[in-house]
SEROSE-426765 format. One line per 10 residues: number of its first residue (from 1); their letters; for each residue x, y, z of C-alpha. Coordinates in nm, 3 decimals. Each point is the difference from the previous one (the first is absolute). Layout:
REM SEROSE-426765
NUM) A) X,Y,Z; ...
This chain:
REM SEROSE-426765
1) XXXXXXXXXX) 6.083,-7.020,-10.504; 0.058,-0.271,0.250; -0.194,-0.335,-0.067; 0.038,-0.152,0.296; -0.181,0.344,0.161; -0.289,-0.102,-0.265; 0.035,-0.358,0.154; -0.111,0.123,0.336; -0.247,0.184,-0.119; -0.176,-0.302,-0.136
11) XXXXXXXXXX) 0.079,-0.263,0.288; -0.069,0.216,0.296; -0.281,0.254,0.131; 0.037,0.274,0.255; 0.003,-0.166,0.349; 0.192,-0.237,0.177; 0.270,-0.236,-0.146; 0.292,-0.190,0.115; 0.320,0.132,-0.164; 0.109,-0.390,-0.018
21) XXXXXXXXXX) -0.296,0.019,-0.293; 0.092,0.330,-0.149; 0.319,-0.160,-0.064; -0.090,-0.320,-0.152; -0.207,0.199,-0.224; 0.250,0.229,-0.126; 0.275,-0.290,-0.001; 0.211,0.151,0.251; 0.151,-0.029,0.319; -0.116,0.164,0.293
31) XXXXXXXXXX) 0.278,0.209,0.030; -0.082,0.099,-0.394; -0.321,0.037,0.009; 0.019,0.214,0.322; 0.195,0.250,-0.218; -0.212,-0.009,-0.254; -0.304,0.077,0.226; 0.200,0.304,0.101; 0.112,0.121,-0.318; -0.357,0.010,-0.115
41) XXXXXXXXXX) -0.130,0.167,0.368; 0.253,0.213,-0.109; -0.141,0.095,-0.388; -0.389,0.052,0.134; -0.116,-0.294,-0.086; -0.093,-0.196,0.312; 0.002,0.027,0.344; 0.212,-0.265,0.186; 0.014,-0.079,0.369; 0.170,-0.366,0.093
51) XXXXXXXXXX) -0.092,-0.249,0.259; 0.262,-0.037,0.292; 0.087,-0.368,0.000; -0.019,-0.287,-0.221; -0.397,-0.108,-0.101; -0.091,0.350,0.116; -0.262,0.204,-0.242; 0.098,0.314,-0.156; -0.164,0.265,-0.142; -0.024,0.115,-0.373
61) XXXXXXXXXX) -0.222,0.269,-0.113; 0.010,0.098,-0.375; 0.011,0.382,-0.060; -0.017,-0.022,-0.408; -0.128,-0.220,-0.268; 0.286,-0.158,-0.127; -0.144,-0.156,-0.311; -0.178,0.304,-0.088; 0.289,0.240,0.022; 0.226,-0.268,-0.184
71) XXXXXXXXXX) -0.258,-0.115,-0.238; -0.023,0.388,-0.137; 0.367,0.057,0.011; 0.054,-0.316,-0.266; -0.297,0.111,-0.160; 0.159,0.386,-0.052; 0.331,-0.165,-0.103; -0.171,-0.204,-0.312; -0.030,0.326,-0.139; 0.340,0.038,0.013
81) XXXXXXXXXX) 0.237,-0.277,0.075; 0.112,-0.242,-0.236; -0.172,-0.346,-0.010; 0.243,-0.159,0.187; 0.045,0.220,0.271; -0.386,-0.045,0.065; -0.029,-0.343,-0.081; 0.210,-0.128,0.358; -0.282,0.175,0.210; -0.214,-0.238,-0.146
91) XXXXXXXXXX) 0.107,-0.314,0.200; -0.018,0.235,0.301; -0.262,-0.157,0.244; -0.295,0.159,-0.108; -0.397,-0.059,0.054; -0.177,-0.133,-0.231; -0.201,0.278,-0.118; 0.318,0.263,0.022; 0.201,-0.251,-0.212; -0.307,-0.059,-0.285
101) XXXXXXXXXX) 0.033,0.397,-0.029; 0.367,0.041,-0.028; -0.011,-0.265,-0.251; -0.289,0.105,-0.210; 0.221,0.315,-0.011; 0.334,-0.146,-0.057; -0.138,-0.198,-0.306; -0.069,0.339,-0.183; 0.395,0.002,0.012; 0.063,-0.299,-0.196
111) XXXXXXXXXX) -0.049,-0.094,-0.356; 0.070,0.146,-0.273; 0.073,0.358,-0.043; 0.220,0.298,-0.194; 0.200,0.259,0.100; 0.229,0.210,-0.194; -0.088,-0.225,-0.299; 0.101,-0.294,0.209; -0.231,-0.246,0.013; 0.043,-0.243,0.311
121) XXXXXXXXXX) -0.174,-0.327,0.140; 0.005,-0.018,0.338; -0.137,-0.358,0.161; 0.015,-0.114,0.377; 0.177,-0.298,0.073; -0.050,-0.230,0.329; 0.356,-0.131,0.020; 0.333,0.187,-0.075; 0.212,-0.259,-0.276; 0.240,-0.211,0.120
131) XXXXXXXXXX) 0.219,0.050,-0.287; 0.059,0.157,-0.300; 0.248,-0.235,-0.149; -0.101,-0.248,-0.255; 0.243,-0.273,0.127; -0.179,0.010,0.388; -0.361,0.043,-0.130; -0.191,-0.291,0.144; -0.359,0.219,0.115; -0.285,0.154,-0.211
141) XXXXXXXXXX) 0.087,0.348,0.096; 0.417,-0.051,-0.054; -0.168,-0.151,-0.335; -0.158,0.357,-0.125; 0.316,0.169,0.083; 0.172,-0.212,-0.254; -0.226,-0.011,-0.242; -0.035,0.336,-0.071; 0.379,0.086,0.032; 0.240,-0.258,-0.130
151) XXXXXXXXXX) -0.078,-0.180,-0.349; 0.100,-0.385,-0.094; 0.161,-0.105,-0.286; -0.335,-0.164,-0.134; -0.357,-0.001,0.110; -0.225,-0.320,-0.017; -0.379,0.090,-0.001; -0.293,-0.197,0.123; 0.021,-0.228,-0.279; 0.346,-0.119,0.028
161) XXXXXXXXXX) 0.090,0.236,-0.319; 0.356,0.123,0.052; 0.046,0.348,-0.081; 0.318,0.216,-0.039; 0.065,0.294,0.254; 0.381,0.081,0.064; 0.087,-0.248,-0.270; -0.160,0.100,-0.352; 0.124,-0.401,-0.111; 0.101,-0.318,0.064
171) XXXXXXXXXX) 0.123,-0.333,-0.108; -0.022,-0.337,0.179; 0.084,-0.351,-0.042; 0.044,-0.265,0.215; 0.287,0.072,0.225; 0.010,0.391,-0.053; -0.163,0.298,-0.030; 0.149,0.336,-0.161; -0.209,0.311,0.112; 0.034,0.316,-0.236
181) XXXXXXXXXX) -0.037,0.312,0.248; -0.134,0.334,-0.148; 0.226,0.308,-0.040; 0.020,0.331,0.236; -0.232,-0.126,0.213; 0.070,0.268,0.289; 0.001,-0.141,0.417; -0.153,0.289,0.231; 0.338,0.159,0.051; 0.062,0.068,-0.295
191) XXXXXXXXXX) 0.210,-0.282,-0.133; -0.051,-0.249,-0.281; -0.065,-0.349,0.025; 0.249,-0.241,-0.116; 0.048,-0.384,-0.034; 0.253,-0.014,0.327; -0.346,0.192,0.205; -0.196,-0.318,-0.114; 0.242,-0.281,0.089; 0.088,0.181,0.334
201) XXXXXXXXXX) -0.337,-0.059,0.112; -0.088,-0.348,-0.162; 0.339,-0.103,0.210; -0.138,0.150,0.304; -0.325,-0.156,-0.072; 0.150,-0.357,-0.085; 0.226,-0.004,0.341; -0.312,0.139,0.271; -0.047,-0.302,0.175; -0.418,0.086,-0.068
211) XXXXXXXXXX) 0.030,-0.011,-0.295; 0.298,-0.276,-0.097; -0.212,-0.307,-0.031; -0.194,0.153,-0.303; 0.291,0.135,-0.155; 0.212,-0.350,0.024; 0.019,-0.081,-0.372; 0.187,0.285,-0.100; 0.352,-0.022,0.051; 0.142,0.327,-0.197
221) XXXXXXXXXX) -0.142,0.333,-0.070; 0.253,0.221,-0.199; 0.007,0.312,-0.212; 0.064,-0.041,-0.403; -0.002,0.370,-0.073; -0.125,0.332,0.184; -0.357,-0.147,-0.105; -0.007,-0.360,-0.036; 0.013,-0.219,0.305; -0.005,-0.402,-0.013
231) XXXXXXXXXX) -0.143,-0.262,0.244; 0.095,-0.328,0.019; -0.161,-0.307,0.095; 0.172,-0.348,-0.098; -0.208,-0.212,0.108; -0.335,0.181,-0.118; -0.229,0.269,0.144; -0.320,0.029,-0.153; -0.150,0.304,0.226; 0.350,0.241,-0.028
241) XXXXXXXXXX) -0.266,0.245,-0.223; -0.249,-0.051,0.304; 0.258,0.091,0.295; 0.146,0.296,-0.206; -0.370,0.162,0.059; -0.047,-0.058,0.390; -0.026,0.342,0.222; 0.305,-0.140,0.138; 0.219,-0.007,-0.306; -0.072,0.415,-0.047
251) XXXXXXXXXX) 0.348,0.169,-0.083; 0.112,0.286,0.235; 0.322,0.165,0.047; 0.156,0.048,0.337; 0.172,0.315,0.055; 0.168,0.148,0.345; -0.303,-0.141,0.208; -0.296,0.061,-0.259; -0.135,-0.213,-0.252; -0.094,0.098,-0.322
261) XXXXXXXXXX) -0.272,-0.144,-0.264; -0.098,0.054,-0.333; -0.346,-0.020,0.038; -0.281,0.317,-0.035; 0.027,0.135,0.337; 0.330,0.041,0.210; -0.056,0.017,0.385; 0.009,0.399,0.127; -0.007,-0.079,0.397; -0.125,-0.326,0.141
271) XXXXXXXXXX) -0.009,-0.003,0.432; -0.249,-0.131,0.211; -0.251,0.349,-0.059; -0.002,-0.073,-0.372; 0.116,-0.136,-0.285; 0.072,0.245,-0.322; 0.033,-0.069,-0.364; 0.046,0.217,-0.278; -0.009,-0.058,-0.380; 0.325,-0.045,-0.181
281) XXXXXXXXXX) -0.005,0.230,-0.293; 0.246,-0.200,-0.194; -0.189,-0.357,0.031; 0.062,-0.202,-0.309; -0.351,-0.054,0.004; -0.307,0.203,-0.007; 0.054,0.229,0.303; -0.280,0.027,0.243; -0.266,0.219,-0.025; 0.055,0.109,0.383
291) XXXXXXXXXX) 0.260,0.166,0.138; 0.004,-0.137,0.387; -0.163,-0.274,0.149; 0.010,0.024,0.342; -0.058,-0.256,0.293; -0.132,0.094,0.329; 0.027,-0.163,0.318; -0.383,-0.070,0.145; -0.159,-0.149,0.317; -0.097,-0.334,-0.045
301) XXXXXXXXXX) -0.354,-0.001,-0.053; 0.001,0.297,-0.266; -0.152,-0.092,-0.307; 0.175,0.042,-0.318; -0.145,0.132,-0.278; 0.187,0.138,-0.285; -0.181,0.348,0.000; 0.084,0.338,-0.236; -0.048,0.352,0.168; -0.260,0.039,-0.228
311) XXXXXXXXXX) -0.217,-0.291,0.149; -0.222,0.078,0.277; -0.106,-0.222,0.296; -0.316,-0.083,-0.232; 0.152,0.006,-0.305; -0.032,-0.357,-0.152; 0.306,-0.259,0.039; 0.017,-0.364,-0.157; 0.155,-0.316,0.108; 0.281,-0.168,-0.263
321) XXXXXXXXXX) 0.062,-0.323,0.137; 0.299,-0.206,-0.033; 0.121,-0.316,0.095; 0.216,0.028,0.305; 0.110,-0.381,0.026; -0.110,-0.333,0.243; 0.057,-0.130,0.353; 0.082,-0.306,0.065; 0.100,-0.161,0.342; 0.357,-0.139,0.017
331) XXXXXXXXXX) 0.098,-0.257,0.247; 0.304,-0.034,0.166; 0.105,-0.380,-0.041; 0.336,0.005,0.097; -0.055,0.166,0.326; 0.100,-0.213,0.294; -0.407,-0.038,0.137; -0.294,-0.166,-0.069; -0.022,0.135,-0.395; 0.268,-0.212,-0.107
341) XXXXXXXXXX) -0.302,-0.255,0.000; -0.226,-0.050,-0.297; -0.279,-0.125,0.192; 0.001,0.340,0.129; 0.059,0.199,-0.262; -0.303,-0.166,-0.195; -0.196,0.037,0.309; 0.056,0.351,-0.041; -0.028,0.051,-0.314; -0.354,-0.188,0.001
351) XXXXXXXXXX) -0.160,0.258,0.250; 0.098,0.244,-0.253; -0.122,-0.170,-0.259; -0.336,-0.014,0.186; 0.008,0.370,0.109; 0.177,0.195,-0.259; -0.377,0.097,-0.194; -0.040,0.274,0.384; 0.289,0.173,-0.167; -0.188,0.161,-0.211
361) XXXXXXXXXX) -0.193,0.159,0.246; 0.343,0.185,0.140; 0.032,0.222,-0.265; -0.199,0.129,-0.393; 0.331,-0.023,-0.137; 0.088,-0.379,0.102; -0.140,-0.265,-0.163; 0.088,-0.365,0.143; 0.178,-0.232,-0.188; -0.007,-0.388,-0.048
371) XXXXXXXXXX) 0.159,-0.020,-0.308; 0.302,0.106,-0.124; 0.276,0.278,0.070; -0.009,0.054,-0.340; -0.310,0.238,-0.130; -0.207,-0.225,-0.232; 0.079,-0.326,0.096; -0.105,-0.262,0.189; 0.204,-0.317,0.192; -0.346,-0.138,0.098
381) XXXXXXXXXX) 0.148,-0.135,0.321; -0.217,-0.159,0.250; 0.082,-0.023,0.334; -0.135,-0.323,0.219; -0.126,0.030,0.353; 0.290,-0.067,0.187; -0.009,-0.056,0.362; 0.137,0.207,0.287; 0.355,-0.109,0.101; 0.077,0.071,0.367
391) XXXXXXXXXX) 0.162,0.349,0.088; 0.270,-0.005,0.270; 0.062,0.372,-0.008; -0.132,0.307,-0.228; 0.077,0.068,-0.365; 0.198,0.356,-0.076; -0.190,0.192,-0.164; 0.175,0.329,-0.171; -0.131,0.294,-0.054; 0.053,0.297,-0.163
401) XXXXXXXXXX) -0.183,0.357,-0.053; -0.062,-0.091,-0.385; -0.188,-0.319,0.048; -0.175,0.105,0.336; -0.375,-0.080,-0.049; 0.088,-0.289,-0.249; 0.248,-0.140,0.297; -0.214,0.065,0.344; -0.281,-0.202,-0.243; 0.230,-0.245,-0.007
411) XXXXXXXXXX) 0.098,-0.037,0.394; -0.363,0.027,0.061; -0.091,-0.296,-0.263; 0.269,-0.229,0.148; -0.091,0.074,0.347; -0.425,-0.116,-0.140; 0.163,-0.321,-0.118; 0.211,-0.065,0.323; 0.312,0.141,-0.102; 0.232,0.150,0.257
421) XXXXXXXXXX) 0.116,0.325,-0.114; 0.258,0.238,0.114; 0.023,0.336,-0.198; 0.346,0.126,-0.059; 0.019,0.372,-0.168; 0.315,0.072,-0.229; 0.079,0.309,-0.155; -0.025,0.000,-0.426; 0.396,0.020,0.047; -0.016,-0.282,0.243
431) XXXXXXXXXX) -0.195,-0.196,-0.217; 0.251,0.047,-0.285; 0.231,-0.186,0.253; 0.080,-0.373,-0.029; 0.126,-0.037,0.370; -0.335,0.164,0.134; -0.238,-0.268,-0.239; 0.194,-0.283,0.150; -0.221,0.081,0.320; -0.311,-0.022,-0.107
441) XXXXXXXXXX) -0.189,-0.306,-0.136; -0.234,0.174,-0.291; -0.081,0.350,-0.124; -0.227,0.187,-0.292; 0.214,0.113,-0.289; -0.129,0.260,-0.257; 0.152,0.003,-0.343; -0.016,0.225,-0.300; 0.079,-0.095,-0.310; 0.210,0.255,-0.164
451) XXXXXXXXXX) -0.180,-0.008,-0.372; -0.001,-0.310,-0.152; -0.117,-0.307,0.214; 0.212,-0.317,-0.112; 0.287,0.187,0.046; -0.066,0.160,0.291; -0.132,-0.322,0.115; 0.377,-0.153,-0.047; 0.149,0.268,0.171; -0.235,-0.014,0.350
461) XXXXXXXXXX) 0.188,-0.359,-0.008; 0.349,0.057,-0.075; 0.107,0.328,0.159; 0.181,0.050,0.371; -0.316,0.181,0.115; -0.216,-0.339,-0.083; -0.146,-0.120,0.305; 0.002,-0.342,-0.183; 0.374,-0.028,-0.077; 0.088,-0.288,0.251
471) XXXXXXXXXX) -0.319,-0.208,-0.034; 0.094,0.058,-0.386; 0.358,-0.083,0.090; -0.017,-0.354,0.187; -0.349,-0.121,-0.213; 0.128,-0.208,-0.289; -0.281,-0.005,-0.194; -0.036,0.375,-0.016; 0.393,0.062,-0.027; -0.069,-0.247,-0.327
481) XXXXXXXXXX) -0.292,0.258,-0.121; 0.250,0.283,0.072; 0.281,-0.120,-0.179; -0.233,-0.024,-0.316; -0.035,0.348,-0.051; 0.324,0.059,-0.120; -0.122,-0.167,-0.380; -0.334,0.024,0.020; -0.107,0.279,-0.232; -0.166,0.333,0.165
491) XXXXXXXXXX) -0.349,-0.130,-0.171; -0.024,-0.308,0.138; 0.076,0.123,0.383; -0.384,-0.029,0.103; -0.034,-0.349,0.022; 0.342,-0.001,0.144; -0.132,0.219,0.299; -0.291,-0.208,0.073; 0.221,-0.286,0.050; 0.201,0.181,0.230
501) XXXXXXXXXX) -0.287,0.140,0.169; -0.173,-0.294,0.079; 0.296,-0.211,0.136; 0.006,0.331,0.247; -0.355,-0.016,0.108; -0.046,-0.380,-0.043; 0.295,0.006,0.305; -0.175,0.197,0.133; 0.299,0.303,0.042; -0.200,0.280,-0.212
511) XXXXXXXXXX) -0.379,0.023,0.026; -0.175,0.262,-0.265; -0.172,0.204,0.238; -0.151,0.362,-0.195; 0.001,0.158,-0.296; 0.002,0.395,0.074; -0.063,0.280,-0.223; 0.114,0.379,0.061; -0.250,0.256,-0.032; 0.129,0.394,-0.014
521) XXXXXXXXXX) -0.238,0.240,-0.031; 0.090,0.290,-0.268; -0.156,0.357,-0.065; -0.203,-0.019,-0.306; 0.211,0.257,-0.133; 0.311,-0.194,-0.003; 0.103,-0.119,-0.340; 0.157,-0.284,-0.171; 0.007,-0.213,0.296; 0.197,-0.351,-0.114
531) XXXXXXXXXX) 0.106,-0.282,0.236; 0.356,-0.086,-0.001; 0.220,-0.273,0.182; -0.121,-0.097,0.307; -0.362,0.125,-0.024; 0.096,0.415,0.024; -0.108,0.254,-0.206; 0.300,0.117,-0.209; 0.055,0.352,0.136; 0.207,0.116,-0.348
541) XXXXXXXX) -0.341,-0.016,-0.161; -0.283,0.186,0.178; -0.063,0.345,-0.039; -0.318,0.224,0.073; -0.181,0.196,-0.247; 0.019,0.332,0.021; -0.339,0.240,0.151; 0.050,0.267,-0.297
């Protein structure tokens, strides 16, 4: 199957054409495209005969239905093919009609399903992961990668509670903390995990220049024995608990190229088709009631429902809903234009203030916000009418395929109020760049919290991904705020937040923008659905009741 064949088929009748057109099209050259046109004389498909001259109309007259032959050939290989074999013909330029039908069938291929008594979940994804190790994981996707494969050493619910996970103890005090690992706990190849593992990748951790800021107090991390490892922090630390449970501070093992975790799934194959993972049998905790979960690359606009092969396309599914973080707009105040001012930057931030109730027209699952980053609280900030300061050139707006709607709302609103704008699209990686946010003036970030809020809250600030680290950096009333964390105690970190916060938006540098909630729909014969870190469903849990 050739998709740029299927291309022509859509843009251009039987009749006259210019080849110039074929070939912007098919995004050619002439010289290409005039091969192609042959190849494809050649195969039966169309007939072809070209213009003599430049501008001069040639003739194409279609001998076959192209959709119709191709749409039956995908539609004969879901019978047979594997799901990611068929899933690529899916991006293939199709009609609208042809692709609803190839879809509706291709959905009967996911979900959940056994074979041989294995029972699999298979679930489309709309973008391949850019990672799989816990050290580079800085997107949602990268995120559910590592959470299902690696394991910390502890793990801090909702509530702040720390809980033990590699470690089965600990003792702390003010300048050090002693963790007490568990015994045989077994790494996907096979090998056990030992003290030296742990401190290997704390080290590594400590020294990434993302992540060095946060990890500043401690100035040691040794082994005591094959299971005891110590921390040290002389000058106090009062989070160490805290940053031992971050996504980030997983343990892994890196072998000849691979890297191994110790978590309930290791990672069977992983390209840009899918993404495999397959229960580890000797997990030192409950093992997963599923043997494969696998991930499946997907057009765009499919929608993703977490189906079994039992469920039929009228079978009931429900919504569980989860928190999936808040936007907020970040300006740029130490770029070299107009944003440096505060005049402007409280102009802008007062026509959001004004407009930012039409956001919740965008989307069901956004809900404006004009209160806090924090979920339950409220800065009760007012913002006064400021008046417009004069505009030599546009603002830089950034963009990025995440925050699309909530952004081009944003351009438009500016532009209302008699804002300049000029849009400038980045790539997610891009984004992640520091040298590429230097050039723009303000953009919409989306956060989510890992689990628990203050914390999480603390580490949006502090670590090298922060968007806020050099407004945080040079502001000496917030560096003041930051430096307090280090002996405050974990319960009283709310109120320290809020401080922080405000400074941020009373400067107008971070604006709360959204709250957002996920919403994944789930077969109603899926069971024990529970929410882990980062709003996902916890794939070592669900299972499907059997049809006896």
């Amino acid at each position: 199957m050739d998709n740029r064949l299927l291309i022509l088929w859509q843009a251009v009748t039987s009749g006259n054409v210019k080849q110039e057109e074929i070939a912007e099209y098919l995004g050619l050259s002439e010289k290409q495209t005039s091969r192609k046109l042959q190849k494809w004389k050649n195969d039966g498909w169309l007939d072809y005969v070209p213009g003599h001259g430049r501008g001069n109309l040639s003739k194409l007259e279609w001998l076959k239905n192209v959709e119709e032959i191709y749409e039956a050939k995908v539609m004969t290989m879901m019978d047979n093919s594997s799901v990611e074999t068929i899933s690529k013909y899916l991006t293939c330029s199709w009609s609208n009609n042809s692709k609803l039908r190839l879809m509706n069938k291709f959905r009967t291929k996911l979900g959940y399903n056994q074979n041989n008594n294995i029972e699999k979940l298979v679930i489309p994804r709309k973008y391949p992961f850019l990672t799989i190790h816990p050290l580079e994981a800085a997107d949602l996707g990268s995120a559910n990668i590592v959470e299902n494969v690696y394991n910390r050493l502890v793990f801090v619910d909702e509530k702040g509670v720390v809980n033990p996970e590699l470690v089965h103890s600990w003792d702390v005090s003010e300048t050090k903390l002693r963790l007490y690992l568990k015994k045989d706990i077994k790494f996907h190849d096979g090998s056990v995990l030992h003290a030296e593992d742990v401190v290997h990748c704390l080290q590594r951790l400590r020294n990434s220049k993302y992540f060095q800021k946060l990890w500043e107090p401690i100035t040691d991390i040794c082994t005591i024995t094959p299971h005891i490892v110590d921390l040290y922090f002389p000058n106090g630390c009062s989070y160490c608990l805290q940053m031992l449970g971050t996504m980030n501070a997983s343990i892994y093992k890196e072998m000849e190229g691979s890297v191994y975790g110790t978590g309930s799934f290791f990672i069977g194959e992983n390209n840009n088709e899918k993404t495999t993972l397959i229960a580890f049998k000797d997990y030192f905790q409950e093992r997963p009631l599923l043997d494969v979960v696998e991930f499946i690359q997907v057009p765009k606009d499919f929608d993703v429902i977490y189906r079994s092969s039992t469920t039929l396309e009228d079978r009931s599914t429900f919504q569980v809903e989860s928190d999936s973080g808040f936007g907020v707009v970040i300006m740029n105040k130490f770029r070299n234009s107009a944003i440096q001012k505060k005049d402007v930057r409280d102009y802008i931030h007062y026509v959001i203030a004004r407009h930012r109730h039409e956001l919740n027209d965008i989307s069901e699952r956004i809900r404006s916000n004009n209160q806090s980053c924090l979920i339950g609280k409220n800065q009760n900030y007012k913002i006064p009418v400021i008046d417009r300061p004069h505009f030599k050139e546009p603002i830089i707006l950034q963009g990025i395929n995440f925050t699309m709607a909530t952004t081009l709302w944003l351009k438009e609103t500016l532009e209302k109020e008699g804002i300049p704008v000029e849009l400038k699209w980045l790539s997610f990686e891009e984004s992640l760049n520091k040298s590429a946010k230097d050039e723009v003036d303000l953009f919409i970030h989306s956060e989510i919290f890992e689990m628990n809020q203050d914390f999480s809250f603390f580490y949006f600030l502090r670590n090298g991904f922060s968007p806020l680290v050099d407004s945080i950096k040079t502001n000496e009333t917030i560096s003041s705020y930051m430096a307090e964390y280090l002996h405050t105690p974990f319960l009283e970190w709310t109120e320290l937040n809020l401080k922080v916060e405000k400074a941020l938006i009373e400067d107008s540098i971070m604006i709360p923008l959204y709250y957002e909630k996920r919403q994944i729909p789930f077969a109603a014969d899926l069971m024990n659905i529970q929410i882990k870190q980062f709003g996902y469903v916890d794939f070592s849990k669900l299972w499907v009741r059997p049809n006896l």
